[in-house]
C-alpha positions as CSV (number, residue, x, y, z in Angstrom):
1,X,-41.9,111.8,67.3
2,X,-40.2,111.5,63.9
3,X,-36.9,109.9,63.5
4,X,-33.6,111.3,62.8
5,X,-32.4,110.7,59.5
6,X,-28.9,111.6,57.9
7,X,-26.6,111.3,54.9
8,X,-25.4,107.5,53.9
9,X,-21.7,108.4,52.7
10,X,-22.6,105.8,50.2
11,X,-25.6,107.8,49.3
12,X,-29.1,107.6,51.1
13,X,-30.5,107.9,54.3
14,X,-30.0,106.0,57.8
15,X,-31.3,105.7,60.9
16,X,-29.4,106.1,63.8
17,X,-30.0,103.4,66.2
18,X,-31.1,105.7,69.3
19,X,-33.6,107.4,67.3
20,X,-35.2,103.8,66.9
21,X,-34.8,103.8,70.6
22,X,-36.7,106.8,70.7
23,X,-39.4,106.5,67.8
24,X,-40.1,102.8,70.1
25,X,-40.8,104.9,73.4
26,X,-42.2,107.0,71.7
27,X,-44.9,104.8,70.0
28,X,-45.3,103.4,73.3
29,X,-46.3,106.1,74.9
30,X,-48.5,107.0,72.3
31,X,-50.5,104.0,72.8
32,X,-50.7,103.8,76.2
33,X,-52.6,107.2,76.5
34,X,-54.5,106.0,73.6
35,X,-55.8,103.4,75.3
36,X,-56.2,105.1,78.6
37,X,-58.4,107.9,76.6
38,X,-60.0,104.8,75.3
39,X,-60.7,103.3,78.4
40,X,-61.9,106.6,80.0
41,X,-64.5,107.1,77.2
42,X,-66.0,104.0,77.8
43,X,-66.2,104.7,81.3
44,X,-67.9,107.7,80.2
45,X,-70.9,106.2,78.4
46,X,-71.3,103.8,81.1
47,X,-71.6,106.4,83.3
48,X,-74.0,108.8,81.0
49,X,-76.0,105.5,80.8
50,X,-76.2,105.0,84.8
51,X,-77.1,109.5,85.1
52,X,-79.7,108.6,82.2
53,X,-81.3,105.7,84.4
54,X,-80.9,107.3,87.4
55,X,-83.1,111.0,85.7
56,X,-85.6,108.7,83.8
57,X,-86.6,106.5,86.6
58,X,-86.4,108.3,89.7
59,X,-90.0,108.6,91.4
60,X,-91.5,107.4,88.3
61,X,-94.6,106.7,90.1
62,X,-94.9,109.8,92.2
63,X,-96.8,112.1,89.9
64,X,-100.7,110.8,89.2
65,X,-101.3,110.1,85.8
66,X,-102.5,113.3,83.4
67,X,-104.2,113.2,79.8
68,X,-102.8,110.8,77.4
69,X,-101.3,109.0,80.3
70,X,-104.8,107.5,81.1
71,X,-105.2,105.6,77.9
72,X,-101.7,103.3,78.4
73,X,-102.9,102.7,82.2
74,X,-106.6,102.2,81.7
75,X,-106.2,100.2,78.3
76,X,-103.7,97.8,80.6
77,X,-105.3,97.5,83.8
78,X,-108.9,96.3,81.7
79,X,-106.7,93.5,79.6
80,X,-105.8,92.3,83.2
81,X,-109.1,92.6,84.4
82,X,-110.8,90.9,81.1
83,X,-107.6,88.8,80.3
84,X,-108.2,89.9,76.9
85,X,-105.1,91.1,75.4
86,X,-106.3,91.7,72.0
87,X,-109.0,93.8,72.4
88,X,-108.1,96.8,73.6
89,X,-111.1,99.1,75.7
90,X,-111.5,102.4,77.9
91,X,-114.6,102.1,79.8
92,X,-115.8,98.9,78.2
93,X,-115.5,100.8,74.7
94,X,-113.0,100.1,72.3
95,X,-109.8,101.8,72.0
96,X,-107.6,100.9,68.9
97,X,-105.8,104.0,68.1
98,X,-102.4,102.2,68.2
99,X,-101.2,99.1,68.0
100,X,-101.1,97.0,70.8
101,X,-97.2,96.5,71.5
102,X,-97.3,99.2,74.2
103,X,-100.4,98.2,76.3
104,X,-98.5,94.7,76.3
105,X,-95.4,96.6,77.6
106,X,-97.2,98.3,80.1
107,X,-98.5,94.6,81.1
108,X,-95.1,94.0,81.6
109,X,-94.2,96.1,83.7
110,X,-96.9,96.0,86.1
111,X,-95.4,92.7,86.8
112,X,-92.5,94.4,88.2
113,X,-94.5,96.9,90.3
114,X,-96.7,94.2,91.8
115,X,-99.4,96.4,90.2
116,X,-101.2,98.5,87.9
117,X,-99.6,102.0,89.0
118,X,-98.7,105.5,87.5
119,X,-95.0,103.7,87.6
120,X,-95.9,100.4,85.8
121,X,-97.6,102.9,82.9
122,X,-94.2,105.0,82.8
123,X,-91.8,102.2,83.2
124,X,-91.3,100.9,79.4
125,X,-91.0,104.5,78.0
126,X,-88.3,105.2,80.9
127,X,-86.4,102.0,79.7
128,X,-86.8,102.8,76.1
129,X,-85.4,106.0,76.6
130,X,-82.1,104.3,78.4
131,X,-81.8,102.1,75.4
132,X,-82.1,105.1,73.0
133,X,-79.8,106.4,74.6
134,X,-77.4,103.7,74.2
135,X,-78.1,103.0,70.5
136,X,-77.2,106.5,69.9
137,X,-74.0,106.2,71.6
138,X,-73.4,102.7,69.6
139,X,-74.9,105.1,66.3
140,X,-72.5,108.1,66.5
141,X,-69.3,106.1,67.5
142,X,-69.6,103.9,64.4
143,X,-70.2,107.3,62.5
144,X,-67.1,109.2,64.2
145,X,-65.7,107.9,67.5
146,X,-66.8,107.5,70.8
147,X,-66.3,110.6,72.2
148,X,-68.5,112.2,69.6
149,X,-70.9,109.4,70.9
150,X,-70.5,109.9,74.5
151,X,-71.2,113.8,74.3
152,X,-74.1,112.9,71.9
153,X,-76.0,110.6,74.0
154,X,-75.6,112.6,77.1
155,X,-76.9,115.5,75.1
156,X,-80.1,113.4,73.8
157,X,-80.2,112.4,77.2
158,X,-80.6,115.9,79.2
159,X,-82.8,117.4,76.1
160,X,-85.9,118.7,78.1
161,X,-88.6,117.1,75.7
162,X,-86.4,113.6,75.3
163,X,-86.7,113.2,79.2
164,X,-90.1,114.9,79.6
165,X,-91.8,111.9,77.3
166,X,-89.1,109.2,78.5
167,X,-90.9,109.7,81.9
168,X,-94.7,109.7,80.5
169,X,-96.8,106.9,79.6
170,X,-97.1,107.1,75.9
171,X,-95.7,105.2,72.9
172,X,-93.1,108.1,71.3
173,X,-90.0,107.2,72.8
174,X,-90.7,103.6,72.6
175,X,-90.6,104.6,68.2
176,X,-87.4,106.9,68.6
177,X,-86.1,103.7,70.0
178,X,-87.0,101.4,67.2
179,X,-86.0,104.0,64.7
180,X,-82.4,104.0,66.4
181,X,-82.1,100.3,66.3
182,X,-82.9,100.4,62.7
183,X,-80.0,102.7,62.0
184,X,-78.0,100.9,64.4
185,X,-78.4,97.8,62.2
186,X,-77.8,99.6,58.6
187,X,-75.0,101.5,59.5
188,X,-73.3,98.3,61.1
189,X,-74.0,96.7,57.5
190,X,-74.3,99.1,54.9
191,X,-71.1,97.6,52.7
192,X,-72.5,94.1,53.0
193,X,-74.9,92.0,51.5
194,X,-76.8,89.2,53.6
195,X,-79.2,88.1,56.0
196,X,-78.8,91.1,58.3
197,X,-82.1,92.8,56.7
198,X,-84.0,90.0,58.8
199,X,-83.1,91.8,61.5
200,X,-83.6,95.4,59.8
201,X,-87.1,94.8,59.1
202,X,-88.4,92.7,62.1
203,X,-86.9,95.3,64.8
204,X,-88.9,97.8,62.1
205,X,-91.9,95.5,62.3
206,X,-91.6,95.4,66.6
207,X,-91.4,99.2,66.1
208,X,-95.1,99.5,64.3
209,X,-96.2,97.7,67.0
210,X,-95.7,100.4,69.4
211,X,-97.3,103.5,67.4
212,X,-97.8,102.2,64.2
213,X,-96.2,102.3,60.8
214,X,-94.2,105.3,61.8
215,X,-92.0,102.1,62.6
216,X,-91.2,101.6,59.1
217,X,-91.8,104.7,57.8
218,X,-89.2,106.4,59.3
219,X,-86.1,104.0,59.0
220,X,-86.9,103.6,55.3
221,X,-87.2,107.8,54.1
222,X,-84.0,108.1,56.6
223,X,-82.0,105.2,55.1
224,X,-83.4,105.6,51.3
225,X,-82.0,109.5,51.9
226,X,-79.1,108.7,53.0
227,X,-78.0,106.3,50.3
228,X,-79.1,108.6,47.8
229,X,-77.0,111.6,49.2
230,X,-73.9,109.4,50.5
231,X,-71.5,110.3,47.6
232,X,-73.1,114.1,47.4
233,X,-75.9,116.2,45.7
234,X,-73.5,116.8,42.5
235,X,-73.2,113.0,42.1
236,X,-77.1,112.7,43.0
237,X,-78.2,115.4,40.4
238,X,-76.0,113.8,37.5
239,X,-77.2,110.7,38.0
240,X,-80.9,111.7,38.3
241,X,-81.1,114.2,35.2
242,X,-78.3,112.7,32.8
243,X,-78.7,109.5,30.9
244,X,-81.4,107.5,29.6
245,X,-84.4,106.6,32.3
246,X,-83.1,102.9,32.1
247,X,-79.9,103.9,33.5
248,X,-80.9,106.1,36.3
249,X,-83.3,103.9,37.7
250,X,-80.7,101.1,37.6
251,X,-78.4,104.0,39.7
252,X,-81.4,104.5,42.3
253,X,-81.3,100.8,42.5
254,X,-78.0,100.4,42.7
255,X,-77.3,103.3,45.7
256,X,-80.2,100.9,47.6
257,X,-79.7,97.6,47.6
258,X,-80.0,97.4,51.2
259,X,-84.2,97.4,49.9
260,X,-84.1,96.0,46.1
261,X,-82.4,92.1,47.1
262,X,-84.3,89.0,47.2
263,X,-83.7,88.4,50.7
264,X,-86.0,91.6,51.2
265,X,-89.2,89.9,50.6
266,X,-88.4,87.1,52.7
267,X,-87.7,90.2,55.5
268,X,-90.4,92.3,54.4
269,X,-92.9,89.0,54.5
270,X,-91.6,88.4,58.3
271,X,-92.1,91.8,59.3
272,X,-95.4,91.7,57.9
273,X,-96.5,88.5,59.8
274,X,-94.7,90.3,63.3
275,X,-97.0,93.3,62.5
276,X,-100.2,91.8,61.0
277,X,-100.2,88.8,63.4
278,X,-101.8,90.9,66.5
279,X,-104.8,92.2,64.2
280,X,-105.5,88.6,62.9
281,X,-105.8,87.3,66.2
282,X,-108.0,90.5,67.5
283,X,-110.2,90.0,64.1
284,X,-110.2,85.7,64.7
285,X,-111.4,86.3,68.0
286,X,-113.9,89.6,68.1
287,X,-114.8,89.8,64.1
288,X,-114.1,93.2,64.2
289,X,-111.8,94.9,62.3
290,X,-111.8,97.8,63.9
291,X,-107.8,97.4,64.6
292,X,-107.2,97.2,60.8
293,X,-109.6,100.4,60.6
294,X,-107.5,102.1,62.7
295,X,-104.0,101.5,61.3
296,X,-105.8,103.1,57.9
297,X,-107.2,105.9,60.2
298,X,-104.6,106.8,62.3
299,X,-101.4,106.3,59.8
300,X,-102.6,107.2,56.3
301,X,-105.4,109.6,57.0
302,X,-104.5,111.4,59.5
303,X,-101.2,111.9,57.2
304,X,-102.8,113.1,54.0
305,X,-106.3,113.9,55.1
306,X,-106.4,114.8,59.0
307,X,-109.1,115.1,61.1
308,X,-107.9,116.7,64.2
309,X,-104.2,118.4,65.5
310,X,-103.6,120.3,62.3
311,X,-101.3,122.9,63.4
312,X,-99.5,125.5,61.1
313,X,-96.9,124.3,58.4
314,X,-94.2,125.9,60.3
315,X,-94.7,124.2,63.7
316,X,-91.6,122.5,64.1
317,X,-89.8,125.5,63.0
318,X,-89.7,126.4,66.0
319,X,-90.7,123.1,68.5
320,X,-88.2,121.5,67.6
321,X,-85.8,124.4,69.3
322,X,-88.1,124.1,72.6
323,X,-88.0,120.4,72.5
324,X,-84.4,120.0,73.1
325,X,-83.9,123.1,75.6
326,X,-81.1,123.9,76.5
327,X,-79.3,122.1,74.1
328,X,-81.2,124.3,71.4
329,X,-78.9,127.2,72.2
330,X,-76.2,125.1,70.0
331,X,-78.6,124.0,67.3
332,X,-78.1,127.1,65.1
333,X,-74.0,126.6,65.0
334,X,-74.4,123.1,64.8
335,X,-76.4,123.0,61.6
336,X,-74.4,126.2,60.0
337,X,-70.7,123.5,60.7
338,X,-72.6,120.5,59.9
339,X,-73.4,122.2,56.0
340,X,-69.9,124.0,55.7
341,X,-67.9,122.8,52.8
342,X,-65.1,122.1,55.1
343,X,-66.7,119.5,57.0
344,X,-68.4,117.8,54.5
345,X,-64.9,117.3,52.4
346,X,-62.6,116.1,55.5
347,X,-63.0,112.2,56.6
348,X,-66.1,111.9,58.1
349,X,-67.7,113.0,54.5
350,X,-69.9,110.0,54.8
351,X,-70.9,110.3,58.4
352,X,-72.2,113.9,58.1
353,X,-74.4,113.3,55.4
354,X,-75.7,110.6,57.2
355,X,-76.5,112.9,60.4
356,X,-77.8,116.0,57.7
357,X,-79.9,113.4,55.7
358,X,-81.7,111.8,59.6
359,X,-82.1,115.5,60.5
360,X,-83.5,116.7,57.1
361,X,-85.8,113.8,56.1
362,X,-87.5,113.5,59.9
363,X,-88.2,117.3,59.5
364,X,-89.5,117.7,56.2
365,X,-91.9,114.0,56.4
366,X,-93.5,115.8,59.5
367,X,-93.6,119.6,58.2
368,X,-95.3,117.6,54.7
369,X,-98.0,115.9,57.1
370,X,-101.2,117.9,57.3
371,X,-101.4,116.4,61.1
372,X,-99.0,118.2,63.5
373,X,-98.2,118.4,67.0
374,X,-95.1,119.2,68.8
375,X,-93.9,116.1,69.9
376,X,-94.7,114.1,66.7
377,X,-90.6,115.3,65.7
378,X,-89.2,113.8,68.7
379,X,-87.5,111.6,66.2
380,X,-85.9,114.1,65.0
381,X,-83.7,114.8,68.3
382,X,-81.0,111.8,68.0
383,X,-79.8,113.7,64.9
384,X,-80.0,116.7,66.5
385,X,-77.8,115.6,69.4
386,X,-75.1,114.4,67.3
387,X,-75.3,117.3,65.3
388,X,-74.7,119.7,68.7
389,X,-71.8,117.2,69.3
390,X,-69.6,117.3,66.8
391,X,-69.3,121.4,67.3
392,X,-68.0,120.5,70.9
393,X,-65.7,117.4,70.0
394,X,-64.6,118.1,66.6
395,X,-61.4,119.5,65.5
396,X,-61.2,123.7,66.4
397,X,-59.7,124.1,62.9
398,X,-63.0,123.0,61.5
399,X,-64.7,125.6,63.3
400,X,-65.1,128.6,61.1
401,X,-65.9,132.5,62.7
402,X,-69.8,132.4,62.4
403,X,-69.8,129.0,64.0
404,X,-67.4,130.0,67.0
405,X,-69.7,133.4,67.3
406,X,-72.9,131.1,67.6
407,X,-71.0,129.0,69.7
408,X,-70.5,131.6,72.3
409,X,-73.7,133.1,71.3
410,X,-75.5,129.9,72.3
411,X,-74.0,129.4,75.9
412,X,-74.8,133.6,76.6
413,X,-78.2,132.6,76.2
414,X,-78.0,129.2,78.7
415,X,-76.5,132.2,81.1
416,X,-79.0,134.2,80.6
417,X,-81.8,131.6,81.2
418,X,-79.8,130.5,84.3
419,X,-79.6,134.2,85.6
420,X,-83.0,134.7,84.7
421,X,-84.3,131.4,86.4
422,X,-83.3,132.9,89.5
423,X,-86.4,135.1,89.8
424,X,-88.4,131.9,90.3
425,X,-87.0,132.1,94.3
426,X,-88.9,135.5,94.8
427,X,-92.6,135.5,95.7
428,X,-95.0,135.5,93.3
429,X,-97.0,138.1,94.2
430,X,-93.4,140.7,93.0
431,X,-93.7,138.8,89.7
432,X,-97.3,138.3,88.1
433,X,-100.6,140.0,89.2
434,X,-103.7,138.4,90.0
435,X,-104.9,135.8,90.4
436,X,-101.5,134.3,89.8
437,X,-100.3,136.0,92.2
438,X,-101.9,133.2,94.6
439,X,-99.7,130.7,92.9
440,X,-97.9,128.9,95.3
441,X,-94.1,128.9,96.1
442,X,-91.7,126.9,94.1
443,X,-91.1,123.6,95.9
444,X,-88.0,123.0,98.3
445,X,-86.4,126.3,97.6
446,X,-82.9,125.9,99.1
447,X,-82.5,122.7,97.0
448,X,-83.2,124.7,93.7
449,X,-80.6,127.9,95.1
450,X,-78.0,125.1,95.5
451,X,-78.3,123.5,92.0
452,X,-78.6,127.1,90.8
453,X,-74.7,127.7,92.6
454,X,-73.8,125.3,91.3
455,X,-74.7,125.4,87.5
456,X,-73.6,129.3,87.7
457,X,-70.2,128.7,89.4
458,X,-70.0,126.3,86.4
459,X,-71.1,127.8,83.7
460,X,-69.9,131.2,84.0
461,X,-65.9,129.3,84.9
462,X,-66.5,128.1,81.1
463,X,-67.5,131.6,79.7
464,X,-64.2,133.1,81.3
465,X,-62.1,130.7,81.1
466,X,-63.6,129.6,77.1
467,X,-63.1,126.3,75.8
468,X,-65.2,123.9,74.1
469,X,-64.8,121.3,76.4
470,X,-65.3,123.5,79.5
471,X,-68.8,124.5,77.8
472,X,-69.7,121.3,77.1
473,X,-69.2,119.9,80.6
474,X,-70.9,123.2,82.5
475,X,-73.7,122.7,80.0
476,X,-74.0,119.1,80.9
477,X,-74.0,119.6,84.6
478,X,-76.5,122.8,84.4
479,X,-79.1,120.4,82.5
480,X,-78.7,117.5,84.6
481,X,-79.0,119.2,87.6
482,X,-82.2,121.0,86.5
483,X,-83.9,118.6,84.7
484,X,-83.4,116.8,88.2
485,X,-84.9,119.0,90.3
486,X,-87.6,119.3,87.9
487,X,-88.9,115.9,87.6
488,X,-88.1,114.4,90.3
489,X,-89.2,117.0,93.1
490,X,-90.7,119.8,91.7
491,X,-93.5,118.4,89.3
492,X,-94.2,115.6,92.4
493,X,-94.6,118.4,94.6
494,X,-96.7,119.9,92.3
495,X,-99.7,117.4,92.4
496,X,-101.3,118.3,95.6
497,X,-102.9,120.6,93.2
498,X,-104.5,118.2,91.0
499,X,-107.6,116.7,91.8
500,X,-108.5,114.1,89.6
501,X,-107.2,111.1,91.7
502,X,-108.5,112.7,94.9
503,X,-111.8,113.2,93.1
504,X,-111.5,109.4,92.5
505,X,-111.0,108.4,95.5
506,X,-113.6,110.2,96.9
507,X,-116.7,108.9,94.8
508,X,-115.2,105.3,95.3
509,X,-115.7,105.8,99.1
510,X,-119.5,107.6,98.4
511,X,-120.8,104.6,96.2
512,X,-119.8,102.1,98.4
513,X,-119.4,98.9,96.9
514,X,-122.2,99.7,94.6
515,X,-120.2,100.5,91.5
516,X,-123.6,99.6,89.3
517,X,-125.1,102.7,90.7
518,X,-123.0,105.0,88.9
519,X,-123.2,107.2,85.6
520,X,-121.6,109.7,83.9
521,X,-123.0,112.3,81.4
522,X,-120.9,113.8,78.4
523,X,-117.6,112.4,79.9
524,X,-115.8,109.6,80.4
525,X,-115.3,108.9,84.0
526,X,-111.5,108.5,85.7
527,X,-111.7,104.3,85.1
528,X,-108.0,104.2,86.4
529,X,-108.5,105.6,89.5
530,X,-111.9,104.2,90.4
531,X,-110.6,101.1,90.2
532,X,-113.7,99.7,88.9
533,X,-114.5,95.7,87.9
534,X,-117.2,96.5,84.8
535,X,-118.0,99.7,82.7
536,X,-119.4,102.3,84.2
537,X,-122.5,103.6,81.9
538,X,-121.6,106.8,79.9
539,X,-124.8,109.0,78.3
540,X,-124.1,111.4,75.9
541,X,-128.2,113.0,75.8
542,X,-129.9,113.7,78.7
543,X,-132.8,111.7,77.3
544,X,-130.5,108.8,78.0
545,X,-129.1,110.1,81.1
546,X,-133.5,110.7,82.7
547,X,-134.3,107.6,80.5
548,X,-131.9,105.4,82.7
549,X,-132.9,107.4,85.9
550,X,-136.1,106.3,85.8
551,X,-135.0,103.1,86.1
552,X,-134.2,104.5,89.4
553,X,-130.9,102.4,89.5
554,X,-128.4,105.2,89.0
555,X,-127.8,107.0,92.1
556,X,-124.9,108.9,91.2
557,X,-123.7,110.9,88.1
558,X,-120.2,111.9,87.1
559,X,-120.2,115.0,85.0
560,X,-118.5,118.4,84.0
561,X,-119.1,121.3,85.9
562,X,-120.1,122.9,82.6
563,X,-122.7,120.3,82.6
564,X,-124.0,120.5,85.7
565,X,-127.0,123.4,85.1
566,X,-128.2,121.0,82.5
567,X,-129.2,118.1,85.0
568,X,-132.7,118.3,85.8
569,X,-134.0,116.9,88.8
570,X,-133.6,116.8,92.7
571,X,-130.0,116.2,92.9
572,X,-127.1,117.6,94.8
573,X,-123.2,117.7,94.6
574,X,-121.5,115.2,96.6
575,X,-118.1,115.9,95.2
576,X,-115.7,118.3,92.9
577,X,-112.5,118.3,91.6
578,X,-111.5,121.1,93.1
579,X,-110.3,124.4,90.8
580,X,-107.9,127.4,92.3
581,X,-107.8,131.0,91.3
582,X,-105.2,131.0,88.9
583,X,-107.0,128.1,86.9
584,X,-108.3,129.3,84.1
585,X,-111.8,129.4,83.5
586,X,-112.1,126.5,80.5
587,X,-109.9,124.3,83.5
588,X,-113.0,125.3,85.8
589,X,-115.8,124.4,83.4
590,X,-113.5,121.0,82.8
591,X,-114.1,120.0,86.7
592,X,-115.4,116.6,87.5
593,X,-118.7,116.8,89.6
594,X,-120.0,114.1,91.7
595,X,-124.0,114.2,91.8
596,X,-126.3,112.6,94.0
597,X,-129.9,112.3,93.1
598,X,-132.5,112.9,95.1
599,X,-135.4,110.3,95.2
């Protein structure tokens, strides 16, 4: 409310007294909703933190363990059983791919199970995944404001691959996290000089820890970007190609003090001993340095020289789009507002090439690795989120044509995978032919027909009725209440179609207490779930496998059913995984077999 001014007969302005009155009220009311809008935005991220808890850790436990999973439980349950925490095994054989932060983790956790379990393997990726959650909220409000953080974290949160891993035994979230935290602790402190790199580069050394140097990696190429960008690629470019060398080295110096201070070595010598310290104690205690080995192995050749998942240069073109379904369906606008001219020039100049720089430097440092897989660019999704969030939350002005067309573009196609999703209540048998036909029903139907109601009635309000804020909610209620049904009955339900634990459970019955009976042949056996004391003995040849026969102290082989035609000898099955028509035939060969031998 502006105040009323008017002519001073002795020339000038005044104010009349009642529009003081008024411009007090005014500002009054002003603050008041200010501070209830306030109030309700914190309320907001404390309630995207408790939906967040409630997706990640609901029946955490009540899916067996599959693939990678094994090696966090198995790893943990033999430190217990060896009480050797520094030398970590699968089978009796060593295991030092990563770094031993997240076995200890797991350790951790099974203290709160009162076990060894599928939870205790999931439970420190679900809590990183609340804490990245938070940090990101804590990230984008110091870059913008908190509603820009509340939308962001809740979008992070409800991105299909974010809360896919977040409930899986692995070590990726667990690094998102760290990388966050890093960010967290820079952008908190980029102005000032002082002792807050301690704690920059020891939550980066507690990061390695978990996957390995990707923990400071990561922070550094995102940070060192940034501060090379922050004033913009004009200044950048003059500074880099104008002027003697002398001076633009002292510039790149200069925009990165943060890294070129004396207080740096004391922090890079501390995160040093927090990351070194495990693999000195492994190598004091074994003599081997296989863990050192490994870091070489696993985080500069596998970078620059890879040995195994070297998928196409393009990968995360397009991964990164089915990663954070449905929140993808936004990406394209997002990026196209985030690189207008516009945007970058208005008040939050600094903040969105902070966001551009996280997005760009994560992508290209994977695309330039000759190692790829999918989920290698989950780091990438925190800047992604915010990037999705600012088209919702930001001014409308800001939004130019192509951006508002995307916009709408984006939620047709969230419509249309909603409408589409539907068919999933039919029987299979109208949809695919054989033998997929036989694949059984989707689990608890009318549960998914209500959350389908729901997310329609919702969405399509926000279509006909158009406004940012209507899209944003409808979108967040469509993914939450998905992703729900999802993890927490459908892909439960869907183990009674997995065999390996049964298969387990099974041979542990058939041995009977004679664990040193059993073998396996050109596999490893499923250590979690037999529950075994020692190392079961693994042969590779069968001149090993008849060599130990002979012995005539195996009784009973694990092996693949691809495997089984080789075994020579009275012997006969005594157990399968079991395999179902629509398995395909690579699955079948895959089976474990349980053989007896005949004397």
């Amino acid at each position: 409310m502006g105040r009323v001014l008017a002519e001073n007969p002795k020339g000038g302005l005044i104010q009349h007294p009642e529009s003081d009155a008024q411009d007090s009220v005014g500002g009054e009311t002003v603050a008041v909703e200010g501070s209830r809008s306030e109030l309700n935005e914190h309320v907001g991220a404390l309630v995207v933190l408790l939906l967040t808890a409630i997706l990640y850790f609901a029946r955490l436990g009540a899916r067996a363990l599959w693939a990678s999973e094994f090696r966090w439980g198995e790893i943990a349950r033999e430190m217990l059983l060896t009480h050797n925490y520094f030398w970590p095994t699968i089978n009796g054989r060593v295991y030092f791919d990563k770094p031993l932060g997240s076995y200890w983790l797991v350790l951790v956790s099974s203290r709160m199970t009162g076990g060894m379990d599928e939870a205790a393997s999931r439970i420190p990726s679900a809590m990183a995944g609340v804490l990245a959650v938070a940090l990101l909220i804590l990230f984008a409000r110091r870059l913008y404001d908190l509603r820009t953080a509340v939308a962001a974290g809740f979008i992070l949160a409800t991105s299909f691959g974010f809360a896919f891993w977040a409930r899986t035994a692995s070590a990726d979230i667990e690094t998102v996290t760290g990388e966050l935290a890093a960010l967290v602790i820079f952008a908190n402190n980029e102005n000032r000089t002082g002792w807050w790199v301690l704690a920059l580069w020891s939550i980066m050394g507690l990061t390695s820890l978990m996957k390995g140097l990707l923990g400071f990696v990561l922070p550094i190429v995102v940070i060192g970007a940034y501060s090379c960008v922050a004033d913009g690629w004009p200044e950048l470019r003059h500074h880099l190609i104008h002027g003697p060398l002398r001076s633009r080295v002292h510039w790149l110096i200069e925009r990165n003090r943060w890294f070129f201070n004396w207080r740096t070595v004391v922090a890079v010598a501390l995160a040093g001993v927090i990351y070194f310290a495990p693999f000195a104690i492994s190598y004091i205690a074994t003599g081997s340095a296989a863990g050192m080995y490994m870091v070489y192995r696993e985080n500069v050749e596998r970078y620059f020289a890879p040995f195994d998942h070297r998928g196409p240069v393009y990968l995360y073109a397009y991964t990164v789009f089915g990663l954070m379904v449905p929140w993808s369906a936004f990406l394209p606008a997002a990026l196209m507002h985030a690189h207008k001219r516009e945007e970058l020039a208005g008040a939050s100049l600094r903040s969105g090439r902070f966001v551009l720089a996280f997005f760009w430097t994560i992508f290209i440092f994977f695309t330039l690795s000759g190692s790829r897989r999918s989920y290698y660019i989950l780091p990438i999704l925190p800047a992604a989120a915010i990037l999705v969030a600012r088209i919702f939350v930001g001014a409308e002005n800001d939004l130019s044509p192509s951006c508002r067309f995307l916009l709408k573009a984006g939620l047709g196609f969230v419509l249309s995978g909603l409408a589409l999703s539907l068919l999933f209540l039919l029987p299979v048998r109208v949809l695919l032919p054989s033998p997929y036909s036989l694949l059984p029903m989707l689990p608890r139907p009318g549960l998914f027909a209500a959350c389908w109601i729901l997310s329609l009635g919702t969405t399509a309000y926000a279509f006909i009725h158009y406004s940012r804020a209507r899209i944003l909610r409808s979108v967040c209620v469509v993914t939450y209440l998905m992703l729900s049904y999802l993890f927490i009955f459908a892909m439960p339900a869907g183990d009674q179609w997995r065999g390996e634990k049964r298969f387990a459970k099974v041979t542990r019955q058939l041995i009977n207490g004679h664990p040193a009976e059993l073998a396996s042949f050109k596999t490893q056996p499923p250590m979690f779930y037999l529950r075994l004391a020692k190392p079961v003995p693994e042969y590779e040849t069968l001149v090993e496998l008849e060599a130990a026969i002979q012995t005539r102290r195996i009784k009973w082989v694990i092996l693949r059913q691809r495997d089984v035609s080789a075994l020579r000898g009275p012997a006969r099955v005594a157990a399968f995984e079991p395999s179902y028509p629509w398995d395909s035939r690579e699955h079948r060969l895959n089976a474990l077999v349980l053989m007896k031998l005949e004397r």
